[in-house]
Structure formats: structure tokens, C-alpha cells
C-alpha positions in Angstrom: 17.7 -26.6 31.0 20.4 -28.8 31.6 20.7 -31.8 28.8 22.0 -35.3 30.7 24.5 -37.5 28.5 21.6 -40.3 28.8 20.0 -38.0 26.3 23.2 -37.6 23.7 23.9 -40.3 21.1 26.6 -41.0 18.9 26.5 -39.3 15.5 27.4 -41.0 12.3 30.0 -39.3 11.1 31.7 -38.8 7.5 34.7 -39.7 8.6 36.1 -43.3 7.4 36.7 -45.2 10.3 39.8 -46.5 11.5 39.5 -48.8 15.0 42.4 -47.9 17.6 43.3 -51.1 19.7 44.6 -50.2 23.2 47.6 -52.3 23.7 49.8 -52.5 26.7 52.4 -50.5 27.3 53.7 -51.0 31.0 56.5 -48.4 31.4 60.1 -50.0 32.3 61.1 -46.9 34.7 58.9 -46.6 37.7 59.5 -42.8 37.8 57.6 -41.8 34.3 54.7 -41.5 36.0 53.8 -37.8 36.0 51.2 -34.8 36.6 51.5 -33.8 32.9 54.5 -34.8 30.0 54.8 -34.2 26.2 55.9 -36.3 23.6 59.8 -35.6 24.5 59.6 -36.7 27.4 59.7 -33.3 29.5 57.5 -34.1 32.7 56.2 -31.7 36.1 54.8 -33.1 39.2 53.1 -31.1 41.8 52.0 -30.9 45.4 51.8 -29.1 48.8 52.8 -29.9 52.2 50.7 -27.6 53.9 47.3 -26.4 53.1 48.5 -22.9 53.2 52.0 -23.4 52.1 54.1 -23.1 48.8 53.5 -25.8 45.8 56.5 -27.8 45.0 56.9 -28.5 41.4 59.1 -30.9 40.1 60.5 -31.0 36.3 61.9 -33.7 34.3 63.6 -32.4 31.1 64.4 -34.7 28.0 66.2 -37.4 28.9 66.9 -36.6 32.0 65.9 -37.5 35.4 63.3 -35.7 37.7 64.8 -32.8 39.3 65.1 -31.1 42.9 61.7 -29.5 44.0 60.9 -25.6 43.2 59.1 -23.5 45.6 56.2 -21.7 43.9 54.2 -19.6 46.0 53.7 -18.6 49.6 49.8 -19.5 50.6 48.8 -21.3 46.9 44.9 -21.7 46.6 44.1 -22.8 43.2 47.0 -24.1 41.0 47.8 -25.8 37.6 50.7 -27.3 35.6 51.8 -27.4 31.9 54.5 -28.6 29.9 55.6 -28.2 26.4 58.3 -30.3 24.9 62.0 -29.1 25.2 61.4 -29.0 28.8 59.1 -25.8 29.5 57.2 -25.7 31.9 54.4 -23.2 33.0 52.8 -23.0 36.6 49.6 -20.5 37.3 48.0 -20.5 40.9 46.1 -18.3 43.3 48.0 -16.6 46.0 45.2 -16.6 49.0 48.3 -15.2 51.5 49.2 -12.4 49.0 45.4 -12.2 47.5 47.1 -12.3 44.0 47.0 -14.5 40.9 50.4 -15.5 39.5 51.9 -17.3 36.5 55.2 -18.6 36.2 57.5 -20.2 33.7 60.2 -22.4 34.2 62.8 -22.4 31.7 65.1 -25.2 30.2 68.1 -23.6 31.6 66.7 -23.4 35.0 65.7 -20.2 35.1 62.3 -18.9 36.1 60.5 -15.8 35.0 57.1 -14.7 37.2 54.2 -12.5 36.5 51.5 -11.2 38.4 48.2 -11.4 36.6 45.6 -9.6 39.3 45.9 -8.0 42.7 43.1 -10.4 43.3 42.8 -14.1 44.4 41.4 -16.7 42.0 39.1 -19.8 43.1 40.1 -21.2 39.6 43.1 -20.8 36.9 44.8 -22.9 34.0 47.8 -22.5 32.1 49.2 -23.9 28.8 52.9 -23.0 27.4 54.4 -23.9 23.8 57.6 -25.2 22.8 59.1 -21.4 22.5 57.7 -21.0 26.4 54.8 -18.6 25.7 52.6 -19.3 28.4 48.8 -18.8 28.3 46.9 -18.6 31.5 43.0 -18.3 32.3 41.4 -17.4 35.7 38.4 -17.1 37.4 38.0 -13.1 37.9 34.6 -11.8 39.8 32.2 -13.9 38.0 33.7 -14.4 34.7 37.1 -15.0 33.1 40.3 -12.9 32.1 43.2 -14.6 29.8 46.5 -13.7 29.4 46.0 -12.7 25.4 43.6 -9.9 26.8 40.8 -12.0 26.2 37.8 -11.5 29.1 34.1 -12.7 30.2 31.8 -11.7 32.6 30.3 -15.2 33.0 32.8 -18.6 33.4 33.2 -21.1 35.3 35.1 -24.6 34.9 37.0 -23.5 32.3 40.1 -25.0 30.8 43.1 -23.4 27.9 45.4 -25.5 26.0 48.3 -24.5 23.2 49.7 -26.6 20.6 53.6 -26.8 21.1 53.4 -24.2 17.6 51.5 -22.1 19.7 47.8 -22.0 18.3 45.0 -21.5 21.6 41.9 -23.0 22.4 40.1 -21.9 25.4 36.6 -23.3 26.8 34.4 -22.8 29.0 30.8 -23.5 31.1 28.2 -20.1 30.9 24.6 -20.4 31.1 23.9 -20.7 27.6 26.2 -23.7 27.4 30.0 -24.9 26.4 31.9 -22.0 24.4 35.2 -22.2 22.9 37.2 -19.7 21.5 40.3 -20.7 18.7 43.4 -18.2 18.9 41.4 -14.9 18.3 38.1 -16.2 16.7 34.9 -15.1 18.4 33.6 -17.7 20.7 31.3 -20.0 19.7 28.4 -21.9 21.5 29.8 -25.6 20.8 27.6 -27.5 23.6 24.4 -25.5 23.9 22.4 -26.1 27.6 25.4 -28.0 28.8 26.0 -28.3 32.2 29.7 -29.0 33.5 31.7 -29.8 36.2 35.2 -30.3 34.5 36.8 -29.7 30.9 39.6 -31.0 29.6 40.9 -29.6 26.0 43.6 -30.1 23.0 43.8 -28.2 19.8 46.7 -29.3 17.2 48.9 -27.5 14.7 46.4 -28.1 12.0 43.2 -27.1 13.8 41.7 -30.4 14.9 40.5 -29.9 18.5 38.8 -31.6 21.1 36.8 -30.5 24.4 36.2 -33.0 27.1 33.5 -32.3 29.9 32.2 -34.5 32.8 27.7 -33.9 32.4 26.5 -32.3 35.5 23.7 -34.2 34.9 24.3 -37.6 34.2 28.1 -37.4 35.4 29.5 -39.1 31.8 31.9 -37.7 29.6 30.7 -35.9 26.2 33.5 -34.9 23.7 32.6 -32.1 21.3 35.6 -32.0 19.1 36.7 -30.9 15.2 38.6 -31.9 12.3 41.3 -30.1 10.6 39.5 -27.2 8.8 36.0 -28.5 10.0 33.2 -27.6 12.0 32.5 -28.4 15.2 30.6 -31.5 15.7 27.5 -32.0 18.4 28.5 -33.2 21.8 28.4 -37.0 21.7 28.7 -39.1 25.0 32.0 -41.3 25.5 31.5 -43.4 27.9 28.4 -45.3 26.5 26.6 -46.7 28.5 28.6 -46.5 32.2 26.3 -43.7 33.5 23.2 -46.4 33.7 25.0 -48.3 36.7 25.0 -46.3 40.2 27.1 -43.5 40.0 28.9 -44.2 43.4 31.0 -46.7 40.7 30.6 -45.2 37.4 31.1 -41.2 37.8 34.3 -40.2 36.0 36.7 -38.2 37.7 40.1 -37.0 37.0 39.7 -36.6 33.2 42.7 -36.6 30.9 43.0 -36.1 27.1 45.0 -36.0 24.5 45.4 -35.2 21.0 48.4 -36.8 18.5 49.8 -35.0 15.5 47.6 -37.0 13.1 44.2 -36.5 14.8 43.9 -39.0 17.2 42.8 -38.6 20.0 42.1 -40.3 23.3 39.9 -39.2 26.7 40.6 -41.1 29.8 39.3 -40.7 33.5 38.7 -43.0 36.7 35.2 -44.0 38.6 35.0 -43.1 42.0 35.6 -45.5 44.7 38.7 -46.1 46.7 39.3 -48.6 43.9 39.0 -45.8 41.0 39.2 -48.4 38.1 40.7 -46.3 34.8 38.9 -46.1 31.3 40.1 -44.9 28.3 38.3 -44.0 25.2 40.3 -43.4 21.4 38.6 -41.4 18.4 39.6 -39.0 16.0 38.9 -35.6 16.3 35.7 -34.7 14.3 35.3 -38.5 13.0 34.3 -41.5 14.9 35.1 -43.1 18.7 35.1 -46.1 19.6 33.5 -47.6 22.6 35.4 -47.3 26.2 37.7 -49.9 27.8 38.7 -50.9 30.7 42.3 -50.6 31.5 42.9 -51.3 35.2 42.5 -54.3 37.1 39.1 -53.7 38.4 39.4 -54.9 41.7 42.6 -53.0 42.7 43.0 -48.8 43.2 44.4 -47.3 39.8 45.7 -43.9 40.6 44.3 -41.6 38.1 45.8 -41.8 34.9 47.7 -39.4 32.6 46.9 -39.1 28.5 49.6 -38.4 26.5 51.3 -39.3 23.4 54.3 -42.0 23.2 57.8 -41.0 21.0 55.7 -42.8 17.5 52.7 -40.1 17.8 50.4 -43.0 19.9 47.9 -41.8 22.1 49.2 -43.8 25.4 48.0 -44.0 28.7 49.8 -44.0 32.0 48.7 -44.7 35.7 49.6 -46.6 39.0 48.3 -49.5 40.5 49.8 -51.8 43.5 51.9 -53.7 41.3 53.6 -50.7 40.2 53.6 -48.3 36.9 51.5 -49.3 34.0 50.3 -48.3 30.8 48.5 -48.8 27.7 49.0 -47.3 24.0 46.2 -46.6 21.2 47.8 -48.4 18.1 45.6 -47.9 14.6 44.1 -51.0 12.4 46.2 -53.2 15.5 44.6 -56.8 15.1 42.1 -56.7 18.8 42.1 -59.1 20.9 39.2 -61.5 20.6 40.0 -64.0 22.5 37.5 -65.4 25.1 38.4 -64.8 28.9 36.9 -68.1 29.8 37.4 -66.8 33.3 36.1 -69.9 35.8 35.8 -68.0 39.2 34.8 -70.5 42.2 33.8 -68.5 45.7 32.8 -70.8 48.8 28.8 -71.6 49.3 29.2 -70.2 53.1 32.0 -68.9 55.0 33.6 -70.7 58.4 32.1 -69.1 61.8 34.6 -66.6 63.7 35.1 -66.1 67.4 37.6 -63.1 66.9 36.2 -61.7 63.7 38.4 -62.9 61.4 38.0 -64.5 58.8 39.5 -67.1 55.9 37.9 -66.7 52.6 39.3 -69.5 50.2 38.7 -68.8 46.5 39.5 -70.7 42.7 40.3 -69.0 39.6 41.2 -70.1 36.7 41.2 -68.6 32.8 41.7 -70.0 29.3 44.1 -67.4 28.4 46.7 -65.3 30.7 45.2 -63.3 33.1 45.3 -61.5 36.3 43.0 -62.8 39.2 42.5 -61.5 42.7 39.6 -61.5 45.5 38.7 -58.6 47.8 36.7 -58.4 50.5 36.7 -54.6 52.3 40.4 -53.1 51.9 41.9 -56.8 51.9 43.1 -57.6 48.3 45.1 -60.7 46.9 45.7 -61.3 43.4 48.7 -62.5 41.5 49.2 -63.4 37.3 48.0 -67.1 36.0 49.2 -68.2 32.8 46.5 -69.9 29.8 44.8 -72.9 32.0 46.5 -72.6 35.5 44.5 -72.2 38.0 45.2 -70.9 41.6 43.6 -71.2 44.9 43.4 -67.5 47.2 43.0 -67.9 50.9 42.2 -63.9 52.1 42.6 -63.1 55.5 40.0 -61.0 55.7 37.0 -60.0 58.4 36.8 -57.6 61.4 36.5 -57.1 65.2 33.1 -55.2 64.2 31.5 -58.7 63.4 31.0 -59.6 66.8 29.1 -56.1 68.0 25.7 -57.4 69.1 24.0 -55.1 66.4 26.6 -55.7 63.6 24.6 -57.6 60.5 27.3 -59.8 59.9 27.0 -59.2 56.1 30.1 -59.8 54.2 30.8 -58.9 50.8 33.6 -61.2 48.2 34.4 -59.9 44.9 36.5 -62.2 43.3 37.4 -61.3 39.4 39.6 -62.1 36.2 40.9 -59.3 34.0 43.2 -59.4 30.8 45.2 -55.7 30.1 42.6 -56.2 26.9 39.4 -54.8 28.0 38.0 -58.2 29.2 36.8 -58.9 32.6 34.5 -61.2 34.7 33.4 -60.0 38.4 31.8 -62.2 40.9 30.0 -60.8 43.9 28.8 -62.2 46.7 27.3 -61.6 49.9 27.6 -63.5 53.1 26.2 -63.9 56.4 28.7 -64.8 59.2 27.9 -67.4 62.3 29.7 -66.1 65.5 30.6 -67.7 67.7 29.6 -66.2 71.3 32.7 -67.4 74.7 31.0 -66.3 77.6 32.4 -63.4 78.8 33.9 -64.8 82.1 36.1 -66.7 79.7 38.3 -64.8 78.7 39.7 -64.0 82.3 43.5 -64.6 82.7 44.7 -66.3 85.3 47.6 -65.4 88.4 50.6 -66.2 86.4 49.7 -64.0 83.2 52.4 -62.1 81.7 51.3 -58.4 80.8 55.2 -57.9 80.6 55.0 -55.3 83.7 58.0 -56.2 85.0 57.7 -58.1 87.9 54.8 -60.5 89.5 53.2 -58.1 91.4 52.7 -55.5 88.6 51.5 -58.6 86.3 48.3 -59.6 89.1 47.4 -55.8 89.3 47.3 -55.8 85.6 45.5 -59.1 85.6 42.9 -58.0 88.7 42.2 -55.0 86.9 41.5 -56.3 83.1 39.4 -59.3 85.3 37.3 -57.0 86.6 36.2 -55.0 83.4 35.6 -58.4 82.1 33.0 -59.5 85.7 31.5 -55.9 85.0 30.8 -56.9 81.8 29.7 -60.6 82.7 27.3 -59.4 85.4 25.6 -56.5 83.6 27.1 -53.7 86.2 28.6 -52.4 83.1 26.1 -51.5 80.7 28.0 -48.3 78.7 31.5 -47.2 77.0 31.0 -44.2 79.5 31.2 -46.4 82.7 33.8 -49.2 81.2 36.2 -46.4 80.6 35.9 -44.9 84.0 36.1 -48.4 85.5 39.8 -48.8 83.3 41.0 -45.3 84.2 40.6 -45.7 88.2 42.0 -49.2 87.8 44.9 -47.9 85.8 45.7 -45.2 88.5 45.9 -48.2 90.7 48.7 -49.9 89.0 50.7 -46.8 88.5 52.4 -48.2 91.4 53.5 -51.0 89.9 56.9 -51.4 88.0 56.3 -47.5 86.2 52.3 -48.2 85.4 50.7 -49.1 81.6 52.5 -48.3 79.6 52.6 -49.0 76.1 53.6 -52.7 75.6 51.6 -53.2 78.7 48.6 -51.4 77.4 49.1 -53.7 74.1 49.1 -56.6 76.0 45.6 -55.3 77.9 44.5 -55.0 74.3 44.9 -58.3 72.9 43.1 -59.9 76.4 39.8 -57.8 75.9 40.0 -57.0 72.4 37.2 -60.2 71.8 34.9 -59.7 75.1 34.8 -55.9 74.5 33.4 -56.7 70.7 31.3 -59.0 72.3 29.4 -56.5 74.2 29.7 -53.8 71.5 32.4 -51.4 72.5 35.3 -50.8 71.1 38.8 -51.8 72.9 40.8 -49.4 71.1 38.8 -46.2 72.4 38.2 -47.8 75.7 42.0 -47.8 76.5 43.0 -45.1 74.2 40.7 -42.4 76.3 
């Protein structure tokens, strides 16, 4: 039976305390951002072109600057990256081409040395290296699990390894009975019993402190089961506290990250879903306490999803994207938090103005006590900008859309407008409104004789003008009752002024677009596939 993270609670643990503040650290060069990095700074960044195709792996060695893309590969399936510091890097993948499971490492010098692990493709693999560029790679074989140290199981799946840069393993993974883990050559133990998985994420250090990070199958939380120094491992306690009870459209994690410092802290990070994947971030110490989640995006803009790793003083930091460019955040210990109030005031309009064309103006206030970023959304239209203590700004978002004016369309619209400081605290506002249109007959939007549809001479204008009149009396009348029938009425017109001046062709057929664009709406089809058939 599969145990949901609603169900886990946090222990209380013998560990003294010590409260981690996230504080942030927005990175000066936009290029840090990376797929994995250590402490040095040695960096890899991955990605395909083509589905079956090569993966090109980028490296960025100690103070240096990313270099030229490696080819690794012919038809990659499955793939994963590691570094270790003193710029090794370590690259396992499936080749589905070749039907064969590969690991390679690159070397500081820039050489590269490749071996074949299995004459058989792979529909999962991970890799770890240390800082003398041992690599250690896992992947899915049959139903279970082989591992580079000659390690095997018959039953795995989402499984993750991980090596300290001295070189001690941990490797974890999902079976029936649970989450097992397995320490350099230990036996494995049962460290999650009845869990159910659908990602891991682990770190071990010099000193044996360890963590495993896994998304619930269940309740779609994280739930760290992790070990101090010479300790046991503790139960599986959730991490996310409380997220999970909010729909999971929002709140499921993905993308998990961790890291583990020299010292013991540690950090889990990961994104909710959504085109707007808003970042979280959660510090602890391995096999003591964690404290509660925090926010670390803006949460009305898409955060790509964020990196954990550990900053040149041994801080568990944090690095992602968002629109305004790199940013990032560092765990600092016994840092004094910041408590002060957002006092966020967050004005949206009682109703919004009627539309004709389906666009819209929404005007917005914000104001906050304390600096703070603001912005309103509505759909994929965003504005926000950075107010100082007191100021307060006024947004006027262009926002809407042609599908307002469909017969059928609900004319709901939905405003978020929110304040955020890069200290955990935000306010949302949401509302919902319902739009007035307003209906032109459809005769109305005729043009008249001396229209320019930019055809090239008068002639080719009116033919343009008598046929884009015509759709529009078809409309008015009724004779045109379906897409199927307005589209055959445009293509014989079209054929019609193809002699004219060349025909439509494509700053004509914009100029087509922008006439019937509104009375199309009107009667619920779609300009843009009409003249695009």
C-alpha cells in the first residue's frame, strides 16, 4: 500500500536546531546558470536538437567561461549529466540508434574517455563522477538495475546515484517494498518502507551524512529521508508542509534539486507545475531538523527550474531564471529573517470596460510598506516592475482576446495581481470578471470603393474589397452558416483576384485579416484559419 505525504509528519529530532534564512543572491554573470555545477565553479549544460540526434553538452571549467558544444551520442534516449569540481564531468545515456548504454567522462584537459556499459538500450540511467573523475553510473536493465561498481537488482525503477567529490556512493531507488539505499558497499537498506516514487534526487558527503529526496506518488510532495554523520537513517518526513492540500495542477513539485554542504546542510528545491512554475526551496540538516518551505520566485512570473548547489563559503544556494534575468538565493545559518510586514495594498477595478475587438485595458494599484516587486497577469500577459518602501504604481495591461466575441465564449476573465519580497512574503489577488461586448452589426464593417488592401493598383483594391464584402453580406444574411462554407466562399473569391496585380498575397492577405478579423469573431469563426486554409 502506497503511504501519501498527507499522512507523514515531521519528527522531533535530537538535533539542536539552527534556522537557515534564505537570502538573495542574484548572480552578476547571466551565464552561471547551469544544468548541474560544484562548489568551484565547474558547470555542464545539456540538450538535443533532434529527437533522435546527438546530446550536446557543454562544460564550464574553474574560472573559465562555458565552452564549445561536445557531441555525445548518435540517437540518445535517456541521458544524465554530472560534475565534480576541478572540471570533470561525466555523461551516461541510452543509445536507442545503437541499442546500447554508454557512459562517458570528460576530462579537464579536454580529453574524453567512453565506455559501453550493455549491448542493450536503457529507458533510465544516472551518473555521478568525483574530483579524481571516477564515474559511477546506474541504469535501468530488464526490470531492475545494474551499476558500474558491479552492483545489480532485479527490481528498480526511478532510481538516482550520487558521489562525494572524495568518492564515497550512495545509490537509491523505488522497489515494491519501498525506497532502498545502498552506501559505498553496504547492503541496501529499506529507508522508506511502502513508498511510492516518481523521482529521487540524492547527496551523501565525505563524512556520511546523506540525504534522499523523492516526489510521493501519492500525494505528489516531497519527503526527505536523510542521515547524520555516523547516524541512522531517519523516517521519511514531508518538506513541503502543507502545499499538497491546494489543487495539485499548482502545487505538484517537479524538477527536484538537492544539495548537501560540507557541514551538513542541506537544501531540496523544486518548481509547481503551471506555465508559471513558481520555485521553492526548503534548508535542513541532514538527520536534524528542516525548516518550513519558502517561496523564492516571483509568483506571478515563469521561474525556469532551479538548480541546488553550494556557493564558494559552503552555503547551500539556489539558482534559476525568471524574465528579468538570472537570480538566486543562498541558505545563510542563525542570519537575522526577515520579519518585516509586506503591507502589500493591491487595488483591481470593480468591473472591466466593454470591448468591441476583444481587447482589453485592465488598470491596476499596488503599493507596499517595504520594497517589493509587483506585477498583474491576466492569461500570458504579464507587467510588473520594482517599487521602493511606500511608492505605489499604477499597471494598465493590455490584455483580452479575439475569443471574447465568439457567440458561445463565457466572457470570463481572470486578474491576478500580487506583491512579493525575494523574502518568502507574498500577497495574491484574484479575480474573475465578466466582459460586456459590444455587438457592430455585421454589415458594418464593409469597406468602402477607395480601400487600400495595398494590391497595387485600384482595380486589384475593389476585387479585394468586393470579395472581403461579400463574406461579410454572407455572414449578415445567414447564407453563411459554417467555417466549411466561409472558407470555400474565400477560396473561389481569391481565385478571382489572382488576376489582379499578382493575387493575395501576403501583405494583402494581412490586410484581409485586420478587415474581418472582428465580424468573423463575431459569428464564431476564426479569421486566421479561415484565410490560412
Amino acid at each position: 500500500m502506497r503511504v501519501a505525504l498527507a499522512g507523514l509528519i515531521f519528527f522531533a529530532l535530537a538535533v539542536p536546531a539552527r534556522a537557515d534564512t534564505w537570502v538573495p543572491d542574484d548572480p552578476a554573470d547571466p551565464d552561471v546558470l547551469a544544468e548541474v555545477s560544484a562548489p568551484d565553479g565547474t558547470a555542464a549544460t545539456s540538450s538535443k536538437v533532434e529527437e533522435f540526434g546527438p546530446l550536446y553538452v557543454r562544460v564550464r571549467l574553474p574560472g573559465r567561461t562555458w565552452g564549445e558544444e561536445v557531441a555525445i551520442g548518435d540517437s540518445v534516449g535517456a541521458a544524465d549529466v554530472a560534475v565534480a569540481p576541478s572540471g570533470w564531468v561525466a555523461v551516461a545515456w541510452s543509445d536507442d540508434g545503437l541499442e546500447e548504454t554508454h557512459v562517458a567522462v570528460l576530462h579537464p584537459d579536454g580529453r574524453r574517455t567512453e565506455q559501453r556499459l550493455e549491448r542493450s538500450r536503457s529507458e533510465e540511467v544516472t551518473v555521478a563522477i568525483d574530483a579524481r573523475g571516477t564515474a559511477t553510473a546506474a541504469w535501468q536493465s530488464g526490470d531492475g538495475m545494474r551499476a558500474t561498481d558491479g552492483f545489480s537488482t532485479p527490481e528498480a525503477e526511478n532510481f538516482d546515484v550520487t558521489v562525494s567529490p572524495g568518492g564515497r556512493r550512495l545509490l537509491s531507488w523505488e522497489a515494491s517494498a519501498g525506497v532502498l539505499a545502498r552506501v559505498d558497499g553496504e547492503p541496501p537498506q529499506l529507508v522508506a518502507p511502502d513508498a511510492g516514487v516518481t523521482e529521487i534526487e540524492s547527496e551523501i558527503g565525505e563524512d556520511g551524512a546523506a540525504l534522499i529526496a523523492y516526489r510521493d506518488l501519492v500525494s505528489h510532495g516531497v519527503a526527505v529521508v536523510d542521515r547524520a554523520a555516523g547516524g541512522a537513517w531517519m523516517p521519511p518526513h514531508g518538506v513541503t508542509a502543507g502545499r499538497t492540500s491546494e489543487p495539485l495542477s499548482r502545487t505538484e513539485p517537479n524538477g527536484v534539486s538537492t544539495v548537501l554542504a560540507v557541514d551538513g546542510r542541506a537544501a531540496v528545491v523544486w518548481s509547481s507545475p503551471g506555465w508559471n512554475s513558481r520555485v521553492w526551496a526548503v534548508a535542513g540538516r541532514a538527520g536534524g531538523a528542516w525548516d518550513p518551505p519558502t517561496p523564492l520566485s516571483f509568483p506571478l512570473r515563469f521561474a525556469s527550474p532551479a538548480e541546488a548547489t553550494v556557493d564558494a563559503a559552503g552555503n547551500p544556494r539556489v539558482l534559476w531564471a525568471e524574465q528579468a534575468g538570472p537570480r538566486g538565493a543562498k541558505a545563510v545559518v542563525d542570519a537575522v529573517p526577515d520579519t518585516t510586514a509586506l503591507g502589500a495594498e493591491l487595488t483591481l477595478p470593480p468591473r472591466l470596460p466593454a470591448t468591441d475587438d476583444g481587447s482589453l485595458t485592465i488598470v491596476a494599484r499596488a503599493r507596499c510598506a517595504k520594497a517589493c516587486e509587483v506585477g498583474v497577469r491576466s492569461g500570458n500577459r504579464i507587467a510588473a516592475r520594482t517599487l521602493r518602501a511606500g511608492e505605489t504604481t499604477t499597471f494598465r495591461l493590455k490584455a483580452g482576446d479575439i475569443r471574447l466575441l465568439y457567440p458561445r465564449n463565457r466572457r470570463r476573465v481572470q486578474v491576478e495581481l500580487g506583491a512579493a519580497d525575494r523574502s518568502g512574503h507574498d500577497r495574491v489577488v484574484k479575480r474573475t470578471f465578466t466582459v460586456r461586448v459590444i455587438r457592430r452589426p455585421i454589415r458594418s464593417f464593409k469597406v468602402g470603393p477607395s480601400h487600400d488592401f495595398v494590391m497595387g493598383s485600384r482595380a486589384g483594391n475593389r476585387a479585394v474589397g468586393r470579395l472581403v464584402n461579400a463574406l461579410l453580406e454572407g455572414l449578415a444574411s445567414g447564407d453563411i452558416r459554417t467555417e466549411r462554407e466561409l472558407i470555400r466562399r474565400y477560396q473561389a473569391g481569391a481565385r478571382i483576384v489572382d488576376d489582379f496585380d499578382g493575387g493575395i498575397d501576403t501583405a494583402v492577405g494581412d490586410e484581409i485579416f485586420a478587415v474581418v478579423i472582428v465580424p468573423f469573431a463575431l459569428k464564431g469563426f476564426s479569421a486566421e484559419s479561415v484565410l490560412g486554409s
